[in-house]
C-alpha positions as CSV (number, residue, x, y, z in Angstrom):
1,X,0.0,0.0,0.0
2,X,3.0,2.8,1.1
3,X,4.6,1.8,-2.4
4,X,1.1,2.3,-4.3
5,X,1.3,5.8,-2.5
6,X,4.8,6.5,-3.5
7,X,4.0,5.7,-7.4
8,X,1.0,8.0,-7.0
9,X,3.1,10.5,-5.7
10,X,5.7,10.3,-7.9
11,X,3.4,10.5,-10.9
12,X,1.3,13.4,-9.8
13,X,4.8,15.1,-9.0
14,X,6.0,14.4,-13.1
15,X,2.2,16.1,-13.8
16,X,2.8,19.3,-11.4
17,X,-0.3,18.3,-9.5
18,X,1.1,18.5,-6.1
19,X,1.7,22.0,-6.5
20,X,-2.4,22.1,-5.6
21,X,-3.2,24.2,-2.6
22,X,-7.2,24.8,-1.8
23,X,-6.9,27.4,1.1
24,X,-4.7,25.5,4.1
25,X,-5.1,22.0,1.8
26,X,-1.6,20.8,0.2
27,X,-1.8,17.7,-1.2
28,X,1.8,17.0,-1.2
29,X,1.8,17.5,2.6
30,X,-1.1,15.4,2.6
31,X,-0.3,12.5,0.5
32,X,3.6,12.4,2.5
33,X,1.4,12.3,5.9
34,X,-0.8,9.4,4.8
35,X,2.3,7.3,3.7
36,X,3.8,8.0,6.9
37,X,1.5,7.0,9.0
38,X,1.1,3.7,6.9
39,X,4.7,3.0,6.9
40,X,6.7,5.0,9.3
41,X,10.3,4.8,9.5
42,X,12.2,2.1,9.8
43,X,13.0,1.3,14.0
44,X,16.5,-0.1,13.0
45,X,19.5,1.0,11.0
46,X,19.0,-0.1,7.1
47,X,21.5,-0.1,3.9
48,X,20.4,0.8,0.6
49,X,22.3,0.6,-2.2
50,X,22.9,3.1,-4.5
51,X,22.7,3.3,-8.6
52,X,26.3,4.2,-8.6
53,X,26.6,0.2,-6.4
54,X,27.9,2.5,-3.1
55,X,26.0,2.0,0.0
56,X,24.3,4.3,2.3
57,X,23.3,4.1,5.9
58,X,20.1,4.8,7.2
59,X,19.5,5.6,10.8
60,X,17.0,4.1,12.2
61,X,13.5,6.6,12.3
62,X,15.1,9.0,9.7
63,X,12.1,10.1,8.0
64,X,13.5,9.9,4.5
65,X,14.3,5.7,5.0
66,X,11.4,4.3,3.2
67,X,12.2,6.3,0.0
68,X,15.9,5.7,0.3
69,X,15.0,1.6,0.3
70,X,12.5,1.9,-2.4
71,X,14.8,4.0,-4.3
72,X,12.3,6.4,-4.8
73,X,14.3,9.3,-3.5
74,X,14.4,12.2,-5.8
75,X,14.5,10.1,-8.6
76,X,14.3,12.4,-11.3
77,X,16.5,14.8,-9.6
78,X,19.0,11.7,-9.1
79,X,19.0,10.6,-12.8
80,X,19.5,14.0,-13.8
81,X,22.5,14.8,-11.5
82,X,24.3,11.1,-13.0
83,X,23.9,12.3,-16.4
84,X,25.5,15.6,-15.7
85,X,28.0,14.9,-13.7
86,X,31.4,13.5,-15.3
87,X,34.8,12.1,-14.8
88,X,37.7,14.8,-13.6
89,X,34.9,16.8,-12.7
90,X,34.7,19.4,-8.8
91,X,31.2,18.5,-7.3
92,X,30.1,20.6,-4.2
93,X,27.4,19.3,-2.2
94,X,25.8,21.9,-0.1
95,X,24.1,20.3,3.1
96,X,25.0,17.3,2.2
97,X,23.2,15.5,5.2
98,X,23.5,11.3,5.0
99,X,25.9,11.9,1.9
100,X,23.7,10.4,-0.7
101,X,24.9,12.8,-3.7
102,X,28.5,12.8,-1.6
103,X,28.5,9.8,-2.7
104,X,27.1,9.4,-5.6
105,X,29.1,12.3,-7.0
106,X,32.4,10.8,-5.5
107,X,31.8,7.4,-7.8
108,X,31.3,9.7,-11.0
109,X,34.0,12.3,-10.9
110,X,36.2,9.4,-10.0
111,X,40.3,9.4,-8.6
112,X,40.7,12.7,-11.0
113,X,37.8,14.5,-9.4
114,X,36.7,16.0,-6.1
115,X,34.0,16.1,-4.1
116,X,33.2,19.1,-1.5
117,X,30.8,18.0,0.7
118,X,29.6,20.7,3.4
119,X,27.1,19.3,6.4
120,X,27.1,22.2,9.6
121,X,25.0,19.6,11.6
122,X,27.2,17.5,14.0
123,X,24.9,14.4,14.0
124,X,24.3,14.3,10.5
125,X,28.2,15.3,9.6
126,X,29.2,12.4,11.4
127,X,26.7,9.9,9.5
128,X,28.1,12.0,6.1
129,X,31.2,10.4,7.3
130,X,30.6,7.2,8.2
131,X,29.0,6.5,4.8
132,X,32.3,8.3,3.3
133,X,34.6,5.4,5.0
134,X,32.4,2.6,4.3
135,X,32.7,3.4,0.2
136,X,36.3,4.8,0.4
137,X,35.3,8.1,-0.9
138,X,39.0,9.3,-1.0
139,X,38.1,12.2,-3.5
140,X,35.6,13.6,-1.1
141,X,36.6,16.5,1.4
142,X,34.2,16.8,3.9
143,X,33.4,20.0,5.7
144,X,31.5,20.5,9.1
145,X,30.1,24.3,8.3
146,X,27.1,25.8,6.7
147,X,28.2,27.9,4.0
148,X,26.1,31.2,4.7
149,X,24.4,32.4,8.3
150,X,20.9,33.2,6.4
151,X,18.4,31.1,4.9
């Protein structure tokens, strides 16, 4: 059923639909809280695999586990950053948080390349850097500041 909601999701993402607001209604915000009541997060650690064949770590209760195991994390956004991203090529990841396009980034640019990854909070900069080690992500520098004091 949370899978079925994903795909709906997905697809009325592709047709702009979500964008729909009726006064305080947001069906985006909507449709998200449905599937996370159905399947809320995971209450253990998980590793996903990535396209790129790295792993990544998933703390257990991080809200975004579900869609990192079903690989239906930012898919389009995903398939788009792979197909611009090259060998020999500087990648900086801004908030990088778990290090899922840290990593996927470090596998493309390869040894000639270099990955910048910048993550200011401490829990989540030690998770980008746990998931560095575990694929060898020697091209990667990581960095444990924001890169501006506004939002």
């Amino acid at each position: 059923m949370w899978l079925l909601l994903v795909k709906i999701r997905t697809a009325l993402i592709r047709l702009g639909v979500l964008r729909l607001r009726i006064g305080r209604f947001d069906l985006n915000s909507f449709l998200f809280g449905i599937g996370f009541r159905l399947a809320p997060p995971f209450d253990r650690d998980i590793t996903v695999p990535l396209k790129t064949g790295q792993l990544i770590s998933v703390p257990a209760g991080h809200s975004a586990g579900r869609v990192y195991a079903t690989g239906t994390y930012e898919r389009e956004v995903t398939a788009l950053f792979i197909s611009l991203v090259r060998q020999g090529m500087t990648v900086v990841d801004l908030g990088a948080h778990l290090g899922y396009y840290t990593l996927i980034a470090s596998a493309l640019v390869g040894s000639m390349g270099r990955v910048y990854a910048f993550e200011p909070d401490p829990h989540y900069y030690d998770l980008l850097l746990r998931n560095m080690e575990a694929n060898g992500c020697n091209n990667v520098t990581a960095v444990p500041k924001a890169i501006s004091n506004q939002i």
